[in-house]
C-alpha positions as CSV (number, residue, x, y, z in Angstrom):
1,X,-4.6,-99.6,-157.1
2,X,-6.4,-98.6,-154.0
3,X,-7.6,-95.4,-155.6
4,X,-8.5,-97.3,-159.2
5,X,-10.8,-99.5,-156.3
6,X,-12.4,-97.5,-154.9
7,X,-13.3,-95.1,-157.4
8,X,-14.9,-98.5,-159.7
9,X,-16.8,-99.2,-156.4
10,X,-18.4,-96.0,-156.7
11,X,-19.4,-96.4,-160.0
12,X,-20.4,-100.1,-159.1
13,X,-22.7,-98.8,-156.4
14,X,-25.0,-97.2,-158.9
15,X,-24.2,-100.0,-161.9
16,X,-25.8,-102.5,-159.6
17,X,-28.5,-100.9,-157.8
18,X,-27.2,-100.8,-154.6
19,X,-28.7,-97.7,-152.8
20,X,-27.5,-95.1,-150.8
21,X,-30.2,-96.6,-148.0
22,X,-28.2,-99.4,-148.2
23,X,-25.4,-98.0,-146.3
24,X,-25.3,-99.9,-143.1
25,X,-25.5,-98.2,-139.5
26,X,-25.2,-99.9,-136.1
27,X,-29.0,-99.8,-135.7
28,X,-29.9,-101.3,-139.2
29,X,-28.2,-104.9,-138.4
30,X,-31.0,-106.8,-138.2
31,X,-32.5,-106.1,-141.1
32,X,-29.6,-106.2,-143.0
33,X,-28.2,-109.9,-142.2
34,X,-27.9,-112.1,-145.2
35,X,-30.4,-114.1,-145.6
36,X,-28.5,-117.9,-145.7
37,X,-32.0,-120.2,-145.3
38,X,-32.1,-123.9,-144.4
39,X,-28.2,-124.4,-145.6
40,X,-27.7,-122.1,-142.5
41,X,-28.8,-124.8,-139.8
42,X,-26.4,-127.6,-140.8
43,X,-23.9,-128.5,-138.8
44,X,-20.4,-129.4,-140.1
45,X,-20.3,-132.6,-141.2
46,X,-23.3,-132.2,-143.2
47,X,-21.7,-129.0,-144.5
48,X,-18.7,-130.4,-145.3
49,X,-21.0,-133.3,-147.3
50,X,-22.8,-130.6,-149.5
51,X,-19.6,-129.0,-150.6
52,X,-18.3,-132.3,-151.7
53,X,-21.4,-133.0,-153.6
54,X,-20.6,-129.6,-155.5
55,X,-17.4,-129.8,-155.8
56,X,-17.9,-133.5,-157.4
57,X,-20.7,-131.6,-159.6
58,X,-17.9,-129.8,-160.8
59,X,-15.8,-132.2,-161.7
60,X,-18.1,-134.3,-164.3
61,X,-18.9,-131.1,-166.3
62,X,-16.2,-128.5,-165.5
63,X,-17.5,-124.9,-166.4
64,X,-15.2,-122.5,-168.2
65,X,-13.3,-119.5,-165.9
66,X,-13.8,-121.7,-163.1
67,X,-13.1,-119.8,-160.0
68,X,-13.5,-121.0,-156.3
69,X,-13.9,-119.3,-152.9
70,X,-12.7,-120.8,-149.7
71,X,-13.4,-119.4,-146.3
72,X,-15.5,-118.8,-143.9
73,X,-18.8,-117.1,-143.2
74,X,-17.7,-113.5,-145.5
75,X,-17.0,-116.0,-148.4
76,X,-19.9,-118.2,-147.8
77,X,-22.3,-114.9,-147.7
78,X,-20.7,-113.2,-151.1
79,X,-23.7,-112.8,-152.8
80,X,-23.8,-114.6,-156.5
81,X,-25.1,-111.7,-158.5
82,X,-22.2,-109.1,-156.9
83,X,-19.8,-111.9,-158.0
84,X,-17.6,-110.9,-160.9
85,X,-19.9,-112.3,-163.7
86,X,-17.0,-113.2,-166.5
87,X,-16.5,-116.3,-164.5
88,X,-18.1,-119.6,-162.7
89,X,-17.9,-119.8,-159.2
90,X,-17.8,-122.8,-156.2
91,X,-18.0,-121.5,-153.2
92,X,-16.4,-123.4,-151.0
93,X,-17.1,-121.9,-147.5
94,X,-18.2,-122.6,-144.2
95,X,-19.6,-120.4,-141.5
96,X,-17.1,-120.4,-138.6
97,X,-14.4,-122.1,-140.4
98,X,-10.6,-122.4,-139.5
99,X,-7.7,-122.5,-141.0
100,X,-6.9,-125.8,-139.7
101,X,-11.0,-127.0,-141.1
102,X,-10.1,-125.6,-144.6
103,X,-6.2,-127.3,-144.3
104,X,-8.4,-130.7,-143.4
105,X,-11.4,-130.4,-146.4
106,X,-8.9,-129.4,-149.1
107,X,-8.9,-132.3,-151.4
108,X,-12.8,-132.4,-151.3
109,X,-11.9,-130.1,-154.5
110,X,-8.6,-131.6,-155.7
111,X,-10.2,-132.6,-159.3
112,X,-11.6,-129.7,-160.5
113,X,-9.7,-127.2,-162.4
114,X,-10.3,-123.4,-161.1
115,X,-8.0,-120.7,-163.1
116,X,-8.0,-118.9,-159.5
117,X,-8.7,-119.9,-155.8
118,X,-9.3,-117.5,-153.6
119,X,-8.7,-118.0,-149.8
120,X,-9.3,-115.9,-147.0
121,X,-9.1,-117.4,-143.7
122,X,-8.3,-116.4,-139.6
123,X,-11.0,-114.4,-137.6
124,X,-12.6,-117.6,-136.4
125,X,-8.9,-118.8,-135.7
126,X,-8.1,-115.7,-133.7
127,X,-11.6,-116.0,-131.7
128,X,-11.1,-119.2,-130.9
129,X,-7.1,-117.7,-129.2
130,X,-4.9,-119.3,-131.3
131,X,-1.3,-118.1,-132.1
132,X,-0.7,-115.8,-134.7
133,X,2.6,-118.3,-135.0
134,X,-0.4,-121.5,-135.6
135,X,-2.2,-119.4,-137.6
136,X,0.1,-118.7,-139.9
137,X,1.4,-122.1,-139.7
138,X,-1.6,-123.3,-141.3
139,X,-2.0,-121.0,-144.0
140,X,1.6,-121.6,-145.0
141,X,0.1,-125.4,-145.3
142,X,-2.8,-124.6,-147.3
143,X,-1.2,-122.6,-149.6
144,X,1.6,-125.2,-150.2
145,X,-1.2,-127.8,-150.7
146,X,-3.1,-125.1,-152.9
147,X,0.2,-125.0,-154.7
148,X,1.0,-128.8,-155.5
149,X,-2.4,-130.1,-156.1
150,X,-3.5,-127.0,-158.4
151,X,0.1,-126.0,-159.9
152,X,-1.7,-124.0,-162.9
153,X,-4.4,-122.4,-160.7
154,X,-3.7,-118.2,-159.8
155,X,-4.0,-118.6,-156.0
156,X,-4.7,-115.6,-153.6
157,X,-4.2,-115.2,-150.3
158,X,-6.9,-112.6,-149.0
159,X,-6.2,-110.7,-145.9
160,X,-7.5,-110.7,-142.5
161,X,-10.2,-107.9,-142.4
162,X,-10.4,-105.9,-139.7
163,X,-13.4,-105.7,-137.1
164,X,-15.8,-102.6,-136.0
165,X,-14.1,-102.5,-131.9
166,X,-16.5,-100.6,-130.6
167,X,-18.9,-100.0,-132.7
168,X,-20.0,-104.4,-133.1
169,X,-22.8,-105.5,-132.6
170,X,-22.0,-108.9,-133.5
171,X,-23.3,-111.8,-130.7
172,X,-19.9,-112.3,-129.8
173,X,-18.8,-109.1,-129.3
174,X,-17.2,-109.3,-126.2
175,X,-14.4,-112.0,-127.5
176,X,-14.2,-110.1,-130.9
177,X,-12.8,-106.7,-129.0
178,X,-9.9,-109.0,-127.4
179,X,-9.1,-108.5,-130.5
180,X,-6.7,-105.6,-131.4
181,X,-7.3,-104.5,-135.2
182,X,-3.3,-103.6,-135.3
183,X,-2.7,-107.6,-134.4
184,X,-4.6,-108.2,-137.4
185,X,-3.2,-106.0,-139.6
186,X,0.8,-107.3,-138.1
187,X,-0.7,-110.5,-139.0
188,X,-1.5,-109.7,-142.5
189,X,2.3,-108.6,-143.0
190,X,3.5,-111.6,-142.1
191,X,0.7,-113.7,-144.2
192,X,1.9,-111.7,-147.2
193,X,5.5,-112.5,-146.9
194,X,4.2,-116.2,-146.8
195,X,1.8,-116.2,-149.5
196,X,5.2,-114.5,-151.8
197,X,7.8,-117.6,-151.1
198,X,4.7,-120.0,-152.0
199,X,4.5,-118.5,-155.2
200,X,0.7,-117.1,-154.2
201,X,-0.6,-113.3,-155.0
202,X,-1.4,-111.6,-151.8
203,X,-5.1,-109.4,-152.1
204,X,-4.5,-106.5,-149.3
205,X,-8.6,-106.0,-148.6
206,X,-7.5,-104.9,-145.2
207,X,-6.1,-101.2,-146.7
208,X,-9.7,-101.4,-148.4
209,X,-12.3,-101.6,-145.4
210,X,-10.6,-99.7,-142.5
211,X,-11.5,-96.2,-141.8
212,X,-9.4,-93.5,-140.7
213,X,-9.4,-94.9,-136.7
214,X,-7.8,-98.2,-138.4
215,X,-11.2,-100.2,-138.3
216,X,-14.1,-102.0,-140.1
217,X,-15.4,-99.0,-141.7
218,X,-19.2,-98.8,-140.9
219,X,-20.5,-98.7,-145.0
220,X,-19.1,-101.8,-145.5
221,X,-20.5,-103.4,-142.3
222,X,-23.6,-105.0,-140.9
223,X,-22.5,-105.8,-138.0
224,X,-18.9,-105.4,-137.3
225,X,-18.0,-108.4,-138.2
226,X,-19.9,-109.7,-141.3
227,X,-19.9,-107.7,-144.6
228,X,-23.2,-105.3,-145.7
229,X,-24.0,-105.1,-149.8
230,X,-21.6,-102.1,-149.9
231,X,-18.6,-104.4,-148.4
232,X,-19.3,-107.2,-151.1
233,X,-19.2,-104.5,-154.0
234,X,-15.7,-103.6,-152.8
235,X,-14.4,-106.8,-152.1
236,X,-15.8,-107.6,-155.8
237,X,-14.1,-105.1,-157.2
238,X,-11.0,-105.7,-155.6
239,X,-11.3,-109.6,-157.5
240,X,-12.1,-108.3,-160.4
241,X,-8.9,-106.0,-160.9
242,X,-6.3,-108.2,-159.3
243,X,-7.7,-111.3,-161.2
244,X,-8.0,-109.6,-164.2
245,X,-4.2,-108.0,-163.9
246,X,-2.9,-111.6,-162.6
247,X,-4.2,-113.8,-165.5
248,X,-2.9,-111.0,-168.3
249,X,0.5,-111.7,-166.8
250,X,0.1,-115.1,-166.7
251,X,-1.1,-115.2,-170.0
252,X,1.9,-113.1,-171.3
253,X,4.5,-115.1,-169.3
254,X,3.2,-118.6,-170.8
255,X,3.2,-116.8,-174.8
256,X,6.9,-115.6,-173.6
């Protein structure tokens, strides 16, 4: 599937107007930051008030091929038009989120009715030194939760993406390169084995965005952290096959 990926992102690039200027370099990251406006300057409790508001929204007129993000700062910044347009989206991200914020804001969306729920979740956790044992911990509790409250939602578990090392130029660089890319990527093995005995689908972006030294490659980066136009197509083209393969199985287990 990699291949299929990759080869649809090329075609993507083009579909969508993405230039080849587009392709991010260490020097272009500050003209390339997404551009988030006032929502950008709340703190979290007024965050967390929004996405109830929307969430509620929602719920009194449910959209068709409801699907909803949950994350951090790379889900909040997917932009809308490289979303996967055969579907409605809530994006339910925060910039710096945790895994233990997300496992605490959960229900905020317990009455609406997404076919899939996408969750990708743990740089913020591992910046802020917690245990890969707590870390994984919490995902095992939000995908539980994911599983009870939403039992005939697709829910997938997104990897950990990997970071640029050396090449960041992200404000908090210094904390970031604590960080070993091969932690992350041991961490992901053991988040997949979770997400399989929840009954969850496991979306391996990690194989997807590293180069050939095992890190963020630099196309799909604007800063070594956070994602450039090139990274979203990717990333949307990895939703739209898995999704798309997911609910056909689905849809031919339930006929069964």
């Amino acid at each position: 599937m990699l291949a299929v990926i990759l080869l649809i992102w090329q075609q993507q690039r083009f579909t969508n107007n993405v230039d080849e200027t587009t392709a991010v370099t260490v020097s272009d990251t500050q003209t390339d930051k997404p551009e988030l406006g006032p929502r950008h300057q709340l703190n979290y409790q007024q965050w967390v008030d929004i996405l109830k508001k929307e969430a509620k929204a929602t719920v009194e007129k449910p959209p068709q091929h409801l699907s909803i993000l949950v994350g951090d700062s790379l889900s909040l910044w997917f932009p809308p038009e490289l979303l996967p347009e055969d579907r409605n989206w809530l994006n339910q991200a925060i910039s710096g989120e945790t895994s233990e914020g997300i496992l605490n804001r959960l229900h905020l969306f317990d009455r609406t009715q997404p076919e899939v729920i996408y969750l990708m979740v743990g740089i913020n956790d591992l910046l802020r030194g917690l245990s890969d044992e707590t870390i994984l911990e919490n995902q095992r509790q939000i995908i539980r939760y994911l599983r009870k409250v939403h039992p005939r939602s697709q829910i997938f578990v997104q990897s950990i993406l990997p970071h640029g090392a050396e090449e960041s130029t992200w404000e908090g660089r210094e904390e970031l390169l604590k960080i070993k890319n091969n932690r992350i990527q041991q961490l992901n093995q053991k988040l997949q084995t979770i997400a399989t005995n929840q009954g969850a689908k496991y979306l391996d972006l990690y194989t997807l965005f590293t180069n050939q030294q095992g890190n963020l490659h630099r196309e799909f980066t604007t800063d070594g952290l956070h994602l450039s136009p090139q990274g979203y197509l990717v990333w949307r083209t990895a939703l739209q096959i898995s999704t798309q393969q997911a609910l056909e199985h689905h849809q031919a287990k339930v006929g069964r």
